[in-house]
N, C-alpha and C positions, 0 to 999 in steps of 0.2 A: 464610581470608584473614588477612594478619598486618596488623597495625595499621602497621607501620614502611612497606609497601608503598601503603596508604592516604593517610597522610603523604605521602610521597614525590608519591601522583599531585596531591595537593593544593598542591603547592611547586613546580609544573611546568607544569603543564596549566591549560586557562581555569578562572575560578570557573564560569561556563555549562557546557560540558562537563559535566551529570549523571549522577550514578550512581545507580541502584538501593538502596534499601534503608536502614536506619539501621546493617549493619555490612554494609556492600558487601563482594560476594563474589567470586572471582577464580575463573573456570570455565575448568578445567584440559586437559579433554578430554569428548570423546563419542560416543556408540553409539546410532544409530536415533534413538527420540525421547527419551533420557535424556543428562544432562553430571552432570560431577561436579565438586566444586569443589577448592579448593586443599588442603581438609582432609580432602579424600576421600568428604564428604557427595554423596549420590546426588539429583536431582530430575529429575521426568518436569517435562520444557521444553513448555512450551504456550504460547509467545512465538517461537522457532527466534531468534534475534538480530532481531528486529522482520523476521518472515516471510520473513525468506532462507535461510533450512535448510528448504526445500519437503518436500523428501520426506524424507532420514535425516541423521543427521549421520554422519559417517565412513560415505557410502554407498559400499560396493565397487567399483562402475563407475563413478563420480567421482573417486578418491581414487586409482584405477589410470591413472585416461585423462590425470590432473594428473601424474602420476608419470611415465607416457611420454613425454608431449610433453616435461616440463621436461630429463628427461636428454635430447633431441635438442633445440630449443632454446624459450628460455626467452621473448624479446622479438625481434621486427622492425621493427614500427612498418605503418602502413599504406600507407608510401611500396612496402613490396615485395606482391605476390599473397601468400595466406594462404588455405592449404586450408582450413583449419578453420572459419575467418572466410564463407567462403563456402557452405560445406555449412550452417554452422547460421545463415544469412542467407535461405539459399532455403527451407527450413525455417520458420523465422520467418514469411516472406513470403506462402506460403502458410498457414498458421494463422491470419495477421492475417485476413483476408477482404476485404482493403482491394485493392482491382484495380489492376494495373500496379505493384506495391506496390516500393519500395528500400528498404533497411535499413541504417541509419548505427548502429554501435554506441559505444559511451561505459562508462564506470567506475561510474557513479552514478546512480540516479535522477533526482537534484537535475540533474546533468549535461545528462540526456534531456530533460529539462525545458526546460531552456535553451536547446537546441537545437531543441526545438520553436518553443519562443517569435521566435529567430532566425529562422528557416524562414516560420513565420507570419506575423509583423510584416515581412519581406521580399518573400514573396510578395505580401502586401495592402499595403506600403507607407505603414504604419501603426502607430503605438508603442500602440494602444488593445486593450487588451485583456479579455473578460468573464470574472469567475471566479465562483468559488461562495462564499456564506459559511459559515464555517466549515471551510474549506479548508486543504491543505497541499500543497506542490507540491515543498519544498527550503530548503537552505538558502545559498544562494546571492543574490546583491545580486538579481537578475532573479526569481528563483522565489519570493522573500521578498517582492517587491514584488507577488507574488499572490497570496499565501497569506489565508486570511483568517479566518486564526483567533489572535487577538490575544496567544497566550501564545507562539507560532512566530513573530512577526512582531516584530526588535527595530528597524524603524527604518519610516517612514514615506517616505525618501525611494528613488528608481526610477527606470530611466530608461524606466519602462510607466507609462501611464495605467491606471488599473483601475479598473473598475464592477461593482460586487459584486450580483449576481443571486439571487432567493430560489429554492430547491429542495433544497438537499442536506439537509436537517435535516426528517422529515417527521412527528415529533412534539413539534416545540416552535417557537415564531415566532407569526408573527401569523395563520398559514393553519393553523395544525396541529386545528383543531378542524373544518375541513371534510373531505369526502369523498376518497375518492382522485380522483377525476373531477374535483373541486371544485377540489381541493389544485393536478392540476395545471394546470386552465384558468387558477386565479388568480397562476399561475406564471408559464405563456404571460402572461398580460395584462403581469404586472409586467417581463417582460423585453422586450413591445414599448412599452410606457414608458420605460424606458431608452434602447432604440435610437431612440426617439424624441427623444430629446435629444440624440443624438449624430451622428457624421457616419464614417464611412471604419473602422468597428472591423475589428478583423483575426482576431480568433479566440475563442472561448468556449474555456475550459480547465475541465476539470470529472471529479473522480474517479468512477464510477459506486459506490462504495462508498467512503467519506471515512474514512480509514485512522488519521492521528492525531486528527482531529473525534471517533472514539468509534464508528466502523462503522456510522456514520447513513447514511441512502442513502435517496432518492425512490419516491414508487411506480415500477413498471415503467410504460413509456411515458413518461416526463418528457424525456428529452433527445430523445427521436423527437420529440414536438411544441416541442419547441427547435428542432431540425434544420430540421424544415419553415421555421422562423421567422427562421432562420440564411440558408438559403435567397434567401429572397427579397431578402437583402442581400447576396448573396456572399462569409457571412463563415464561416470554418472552425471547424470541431469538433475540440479536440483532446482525446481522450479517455483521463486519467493510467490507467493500469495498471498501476501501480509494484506499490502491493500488492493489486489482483483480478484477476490476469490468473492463466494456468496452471492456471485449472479448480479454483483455490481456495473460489470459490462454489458447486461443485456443481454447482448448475445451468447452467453455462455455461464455457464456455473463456476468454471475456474478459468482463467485468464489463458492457462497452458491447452484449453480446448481450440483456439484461433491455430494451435501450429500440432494437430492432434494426429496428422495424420501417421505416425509411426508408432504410437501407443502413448500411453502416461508418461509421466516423469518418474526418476528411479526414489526422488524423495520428494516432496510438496511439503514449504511451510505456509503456514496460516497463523492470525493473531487480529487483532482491531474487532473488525464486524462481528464475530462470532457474539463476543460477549457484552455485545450493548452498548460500552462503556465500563462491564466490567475486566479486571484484568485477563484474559484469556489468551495463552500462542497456543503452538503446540506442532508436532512436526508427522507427518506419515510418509512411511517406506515399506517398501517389502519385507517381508518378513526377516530372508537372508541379510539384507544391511541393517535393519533396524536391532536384530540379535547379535552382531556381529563384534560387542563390545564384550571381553574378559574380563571385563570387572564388575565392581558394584557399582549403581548408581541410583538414586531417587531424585524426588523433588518434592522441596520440603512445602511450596505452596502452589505448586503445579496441580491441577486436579482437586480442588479446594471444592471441598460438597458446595459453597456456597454459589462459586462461581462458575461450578457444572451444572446446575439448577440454570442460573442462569442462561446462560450456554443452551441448555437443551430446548428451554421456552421458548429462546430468541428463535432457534433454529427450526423448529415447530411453527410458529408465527411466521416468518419467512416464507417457508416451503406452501402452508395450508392458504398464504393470501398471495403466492404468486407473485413475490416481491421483484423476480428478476425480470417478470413480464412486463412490472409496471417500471423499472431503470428502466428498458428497451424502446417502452412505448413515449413516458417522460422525457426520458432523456435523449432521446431522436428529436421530439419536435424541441427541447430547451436548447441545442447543437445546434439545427436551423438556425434557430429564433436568432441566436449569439453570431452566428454565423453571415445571417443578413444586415445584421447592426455592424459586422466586422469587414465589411465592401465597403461600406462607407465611413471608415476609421484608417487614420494614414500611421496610427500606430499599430495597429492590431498585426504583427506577421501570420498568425494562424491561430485559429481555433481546430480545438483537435481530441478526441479522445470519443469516449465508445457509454453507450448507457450514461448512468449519474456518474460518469471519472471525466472531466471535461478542462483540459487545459487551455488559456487564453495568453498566446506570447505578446509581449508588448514589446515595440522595438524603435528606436529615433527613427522620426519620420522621413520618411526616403532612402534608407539604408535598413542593412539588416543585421544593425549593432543592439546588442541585448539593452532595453531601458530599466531599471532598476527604480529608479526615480518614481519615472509614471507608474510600474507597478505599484507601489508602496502609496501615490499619491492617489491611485484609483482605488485599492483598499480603503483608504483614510475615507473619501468620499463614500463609497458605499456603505461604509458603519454610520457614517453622520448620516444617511438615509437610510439607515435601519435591516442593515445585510451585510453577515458576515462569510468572508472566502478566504480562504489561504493564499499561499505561495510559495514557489518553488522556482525548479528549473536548474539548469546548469551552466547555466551564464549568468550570473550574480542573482537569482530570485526575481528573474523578469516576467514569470509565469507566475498567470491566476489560476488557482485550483479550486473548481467548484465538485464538490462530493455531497451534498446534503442526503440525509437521511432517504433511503429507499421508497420508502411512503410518499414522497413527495408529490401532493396533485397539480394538474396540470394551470389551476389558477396561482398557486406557490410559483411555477415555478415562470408563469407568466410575470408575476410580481417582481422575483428577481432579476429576471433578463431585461426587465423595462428599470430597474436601479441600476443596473448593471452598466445601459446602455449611455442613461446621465449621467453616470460617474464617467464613462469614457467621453462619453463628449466635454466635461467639464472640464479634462486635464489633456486630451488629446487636442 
């Protein structure tokens, strides 16, 4: 990275707008689960662009199907039919499990979001909406207005009510020292508390694995005995999937399968993995809420031939090589692996997460105060040995986020948990 390029992004661009790293790196190109930067330095990616490089970067059946379509054409809009648009809608729809299911696509997660909430709040006739704390939905006036995790959220004003729910965080709050059993009757209780104060709420939004929060997530069963609770009000389940959907958990195809027992969600968004790195959201509902809107609407690049191509190949390549077989079976033994290096690390609070979603808290040692520092320091070291991870969390970004590409083999990801393990001992 040359520093004059630095500059320049700094002279131009918001101060918000974050970069990575204390000498930000400009990543040039890439191959499966490796990129390289501007100076031609090599790093195995265990971030993919915050989990949209699902399976390879520069994958062959992505990279040819974008190439096809763009030489025949590039944009129509959804004012005309769109083959592509529809083959990887029916697709979708079936995967979802959501019955009678339509599928509206969008650009962004943030996007899907917001069209849930539209959807929601129109169907029920209602600007009230439940979210989770420690949440992130988007960055948008609408999804920001539910986010609820205070370092994503820069303004307090909405035009949603929002009532923020205990469950997503199931090792810290005021429940985290009971049972799983315990954890979530005292869940259920606190959210018919809530609804007991209110009148006409239109939807709970709720990630099943909280993606910038730090890859916290409830026991299995928490949103099932929500749903029941949901229920008896008539008010809808929308369940984010932006980043646990596509069988990144291993154990499941969507993240809402872990609490499945009362059926689907009444809406599921998705965006990231689908399209590679290309832009792809996109929201499914049942038929009655997804029709539910009296007016007109499109999307002028939602559903874009190019990046329905996309879309369909990635999803095709996924499904044909078993991609969620190999999160399950990768990402179990890379969990261990982090997990035996984190017994003998006096910062490590927890490792935790499901398949390739795996978050690593780091915390001053001998207490259980969020580190930020070490996070950010143990990042620093792992780039300077050639491996890139995120970070997150809801206590200043003291959570390492490792998501790398679906594909990843078991010597990949040997590599990383043994950088992983120097960089903590370096700064722990």
């Amino acid at each position: 990275m040359t520093p004059d390029l630095h500059a320049r992004h700094r002279a131009v661009l918001p101060d918000w707008l974050a970069l990575y790293y204390d000498r930000p790196i400009e990543i040039t190109h890439g191959e499966g689960r490796h990129v390289w930067d501007a100076d031609g330095k090599q790093y195995l990616d265990f971030f993919g662009g915050i989990l949209t490089t699902m399976t390879a970067h520069a994958l062959p059946e992505v990279t040819k199907a974008v190439s096809e379509q763009a030489g025949r054409i590039i944009h129509t809009s959804t004012l005309y039919l769109n083959r592509q648009m529809v083959e990887l809608a029916e697709r979708v729809a079936s995967l979802s499990g959501i019955p009678d299911a339509r599928v509206f696509f969008t650009t962004s997660g943030t996007e899907a979001n917001d069209t849930a909430l539209l959807l929601a709040t129109a169907y029920r006739r209602s600007n009230q909406i439940l979210a989770m704390r420690n949440s992130y939905h988007g960055r948008s006036f609408s999804a920001v207005g539910i986010t609820g995790n205070r370092g994503w959220s820069p303004t307090s004003l909405s035009p949603l009510q929002t009532l923020y729910v205990h469950g997503g965080v199931r090792t810290r709050g005021p429940f985290a020292h009971l049972s799983d059993a315990e954890f979530i009757a005292a869940c259920v209780d606190d959210l018919r508390d809530i609804l007991g104060q209110t009148r006409g709420v239109a939807a709970l939004i709720a990630e099943p694995i909280q993606g910038v929060g730090g890859f916290t997530s409830p026991p299995d069963g928490l949103y099932a005995a929500f749903r029941d609770v949901l229920r008896e009000h008539g008010i809808l389940w929308i369940a984010d999937e932006v980043q646990t959907g596509w069988g990144r958990t291993g154990e499941h195809f969507w993240g809402w399968q872990a609490h499945a027992q009362n059926g689907p969600p009444d809406i599921l968004t998705f965006a990231k993995g689908i399209g590679n790195g290309m832009s792809i959201g996109g929201v499914v509902a049942r038929a009655d809420v997804m029709n539910c809107l009296d007016a007109n609407s499109i999307s002028t690049f939602g559903g874009s031939p190019v990046t329905m191509a996309a879309g369909l190949a990635n999803l095709i390549y996924l499904l044909e090589h078993d991609l969620q077989g190999n999160a399950r079976r990768v990402g179990g033994l890379l969990i261990e692996r982090l997990r035996a290096v984190a017994a003998t690390t006096e910062c490590v609070r927890e490792v935790r997460g499901r398949g390739l979603m795996i978050g690593i808290e780091l915390v001053r040692p001998g207490t259980d105060e969020a580190d930020p520092d070490a996070a950010a320091a143990v990042s620093e070291a792992a780039r300077e040995a050639g491996l890139l991870v995120g970070k997150g969390g809801g206590h200043n970004t003291s959570v390492l986020r490792i998501a790398p590409p679906l594909t990843l083999t078991v010597a990949e990801a040997e590599e990383g948990a043994a950088i992983l393990e120097r960089a903590l001992r370096t700064v722990c």
